[in-house]
PADREN-636840 format. One line per 8 residues: for each residue x, y, z of N, C-alpha, C. Coordinates in steps of 0.02 Angstrom, whole numbers. Atoms other than C-alpha are relative to their C-alpha. Last residue first. Layout:
PADREN-636840
X/Y/Z/X/Y/Z/X/Y/Z ~ ...
This chain:
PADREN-636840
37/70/13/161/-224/-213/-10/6/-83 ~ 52/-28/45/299/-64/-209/-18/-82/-17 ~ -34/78/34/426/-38/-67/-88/8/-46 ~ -52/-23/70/437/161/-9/2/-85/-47 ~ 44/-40/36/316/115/135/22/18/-78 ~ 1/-78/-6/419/-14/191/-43/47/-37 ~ -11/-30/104/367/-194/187/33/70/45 ~ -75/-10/28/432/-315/358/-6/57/-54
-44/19/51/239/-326/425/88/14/-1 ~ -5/77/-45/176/-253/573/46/-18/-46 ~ 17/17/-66/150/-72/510/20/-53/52 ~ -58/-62/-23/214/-82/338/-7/-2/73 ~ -58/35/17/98/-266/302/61/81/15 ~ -55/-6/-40/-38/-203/407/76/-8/-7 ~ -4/-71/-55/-145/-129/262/50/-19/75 ~ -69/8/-11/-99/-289/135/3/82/68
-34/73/-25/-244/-386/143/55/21/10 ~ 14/28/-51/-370/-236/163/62/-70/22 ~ -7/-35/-59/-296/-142/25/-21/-19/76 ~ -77/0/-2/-287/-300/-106/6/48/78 ~ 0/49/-23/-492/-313/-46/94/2/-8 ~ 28/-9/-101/-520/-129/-65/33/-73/18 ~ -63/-25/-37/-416/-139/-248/6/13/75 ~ -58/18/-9/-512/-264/-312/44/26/47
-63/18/64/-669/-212/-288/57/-12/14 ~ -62/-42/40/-800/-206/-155/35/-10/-40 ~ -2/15/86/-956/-327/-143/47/70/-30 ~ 35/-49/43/-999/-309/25/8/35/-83 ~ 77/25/-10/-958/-472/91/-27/67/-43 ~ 30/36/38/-793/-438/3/-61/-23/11 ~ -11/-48/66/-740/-321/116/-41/-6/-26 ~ 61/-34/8/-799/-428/265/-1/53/-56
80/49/11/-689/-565/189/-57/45/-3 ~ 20/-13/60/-547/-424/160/-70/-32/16 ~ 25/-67/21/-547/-396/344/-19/-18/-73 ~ 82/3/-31/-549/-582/384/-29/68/-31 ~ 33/56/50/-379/-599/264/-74/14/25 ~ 18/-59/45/-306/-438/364/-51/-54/-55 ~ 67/-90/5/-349/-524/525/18/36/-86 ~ 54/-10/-16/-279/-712/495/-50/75/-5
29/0/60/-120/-665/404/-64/4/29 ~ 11/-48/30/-43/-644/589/-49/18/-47 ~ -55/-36/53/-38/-812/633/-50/67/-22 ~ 5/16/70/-153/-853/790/34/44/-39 ~ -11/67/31/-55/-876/966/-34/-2/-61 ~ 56/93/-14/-171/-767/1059/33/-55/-11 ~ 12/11/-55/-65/-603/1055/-26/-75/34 ~ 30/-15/-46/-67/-626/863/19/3/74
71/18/-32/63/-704/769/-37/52/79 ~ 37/-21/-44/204/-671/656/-70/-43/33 ~ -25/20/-81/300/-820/578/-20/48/61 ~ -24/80/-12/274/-763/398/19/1/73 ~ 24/23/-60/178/-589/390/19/-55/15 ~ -12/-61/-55/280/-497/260/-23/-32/73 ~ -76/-3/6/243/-670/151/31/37/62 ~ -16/64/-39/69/-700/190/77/4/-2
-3/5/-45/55/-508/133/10/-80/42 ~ -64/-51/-24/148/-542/-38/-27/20/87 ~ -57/6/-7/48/-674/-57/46/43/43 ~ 23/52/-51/-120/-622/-20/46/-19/5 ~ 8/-61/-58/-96/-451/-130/2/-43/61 ~ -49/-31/5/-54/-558/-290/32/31/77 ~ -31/54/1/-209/-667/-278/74/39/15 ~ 29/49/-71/-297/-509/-244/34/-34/23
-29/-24/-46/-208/-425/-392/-27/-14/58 ~ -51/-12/11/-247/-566/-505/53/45/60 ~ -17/39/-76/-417/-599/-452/77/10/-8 ~ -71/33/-6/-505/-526/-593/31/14/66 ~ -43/-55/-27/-707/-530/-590/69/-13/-11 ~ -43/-31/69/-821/-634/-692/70/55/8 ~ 21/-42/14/-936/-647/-538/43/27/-70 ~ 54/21/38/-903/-829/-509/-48/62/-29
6/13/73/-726/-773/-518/-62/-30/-17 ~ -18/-26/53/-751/-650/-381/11/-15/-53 ~ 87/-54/18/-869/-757/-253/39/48/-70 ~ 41/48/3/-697/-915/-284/-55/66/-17 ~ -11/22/80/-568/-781/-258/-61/-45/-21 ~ -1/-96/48/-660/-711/-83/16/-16/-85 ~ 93/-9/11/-709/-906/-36/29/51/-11 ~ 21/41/53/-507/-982/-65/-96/31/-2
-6/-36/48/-470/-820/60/6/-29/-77 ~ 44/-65/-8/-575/-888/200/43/26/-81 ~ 83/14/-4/-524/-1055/171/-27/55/-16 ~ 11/1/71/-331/-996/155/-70/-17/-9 ~ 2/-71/76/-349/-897/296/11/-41/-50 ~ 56/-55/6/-399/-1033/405/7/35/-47 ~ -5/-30/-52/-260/-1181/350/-72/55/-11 ~ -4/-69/23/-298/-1309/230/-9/45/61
């Protein structure tokens, strides 16, 4: 299993042991692993890595759904392929 999915199998995992829904998370992880396919870092690590870490520290602090969707998909116009006008 690659890094970001580890890191972003523990954000779904602390949210459904909190009763929480994961739907647009789960939703929001895609669609940026998607936009971000075959990028990578300066370093050589894939793209996905930083917005997935961002949610983590999101989620350390016990934000909601829509911080942790907004953290996974905040470079996807920027870096990414989305356009601003395209709709997660």
């Amino acid at each position: 299993m690659s890094r970001e999915q580890e890191v972003f199998e523990e954000i779904i995992s602390r949210y459904k042991k909190a009763h929480l829904s994961t739907s647009l998370v789960e939703k929001a992880f895609l669609v940026a692993k998607d936009l971000h396919a075959n990028q990578t870092r300066n370093d050589g690590t894939p793209y996905i890595v930083h917005p997935v870490e961002v949610a983590r520290i999101l989620a350390d602090f016990d934000f909601d759904e829509d911080v942790i969707c907004a953290a996974l998909l905040h470079d996807t116009v920027e870096i990414g392929r989305a356009s601003c006008r395209e709709r997660v």
